[in-house]
LUMTIGU-350814 format. One record per residue (C-alpha): x, y, z; residue in three letters. Coordinates in steps of 0.5 Angstrom, whole numbers, plus 500, padded with zeros to 3 digits. Each point is the difference from the previous one (the first is absolute). Example, Ala and Ser with C-alpha at 12.3 -4.5 7.8 and 13.67 -1.06 7.14 Angstrom:
REM residues 2
525491516ALA 502507498SER 
This chain:
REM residues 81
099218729UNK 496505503UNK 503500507UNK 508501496UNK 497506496UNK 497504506UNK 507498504UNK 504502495UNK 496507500UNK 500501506UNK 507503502UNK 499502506UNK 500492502UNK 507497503UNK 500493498UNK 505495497UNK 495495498UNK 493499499UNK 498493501UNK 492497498UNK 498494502UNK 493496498UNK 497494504UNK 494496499UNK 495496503UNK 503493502UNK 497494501UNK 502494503UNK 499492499UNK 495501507UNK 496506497UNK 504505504UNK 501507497UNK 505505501UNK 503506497UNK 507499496UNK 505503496UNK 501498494UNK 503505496UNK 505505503UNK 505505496UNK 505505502UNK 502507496UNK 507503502UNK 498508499UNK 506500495UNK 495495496UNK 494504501UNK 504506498UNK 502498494UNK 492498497UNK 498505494UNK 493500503UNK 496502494UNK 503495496UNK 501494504UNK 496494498UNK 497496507UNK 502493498UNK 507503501UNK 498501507UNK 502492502UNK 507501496UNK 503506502UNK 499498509UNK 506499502UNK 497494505UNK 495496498UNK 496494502UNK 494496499UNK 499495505UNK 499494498UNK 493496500UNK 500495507UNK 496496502UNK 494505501UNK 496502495UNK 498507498UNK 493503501UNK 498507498UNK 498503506UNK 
C-alpha cells in the first residue's frame, strides 16, 4: 500500500497505471530453483486517486485492484529463499 501512497502523492509523477508484481522462489520436481511471479496486480491512476489514504484498511488492497491474479500452484513446489 506504501508504493500507491507515495504515487499518488507525488504529482509531478505522469503515469496511467501502477503495476506490482510479487515472486517467489520455485522448485520443481528435479530440485531446480527459480524465481517466479506469483502475485501480480494492477492500479489504474483513477483507482489510486480515489483511496482516502488516511483511512483506508490494507486488506482492501486486494479488492480494489483493477487487475489481479495469483497464479496457481504447479507442479513446483515453493520454498522460502
Amino acid at each position: 500500500m506504501d508504493i500507491l501512497k507515495v504515487v499518488d502523492e507525488d504529482a509531478d509523477w505522469k503515469y496511467s497505471d501502477v503495476v506490482v508484481r510479487g515472486t517467489f522462489s520455485m522448485v520443481d520436481a528435479y530440485s531446480d530453483a527459480k524465481e517466479s511471479q506469483v502475485v501480480f496486480a494492477r492500479y489504474s491512476r483513477k483507482t489510486v486517486n480515489r483511496i482516502d489514504f488516511d483511512n483506508f484498511l490494507s486488506t482492501n488492497i486486494w479488492k480494489i485492484a483493477d487487475a489481479r491474479l495469483i497464479s496457481p500452484p504447479s507442479s513446483s513446489n515453493p520454498t522460502p529463499t
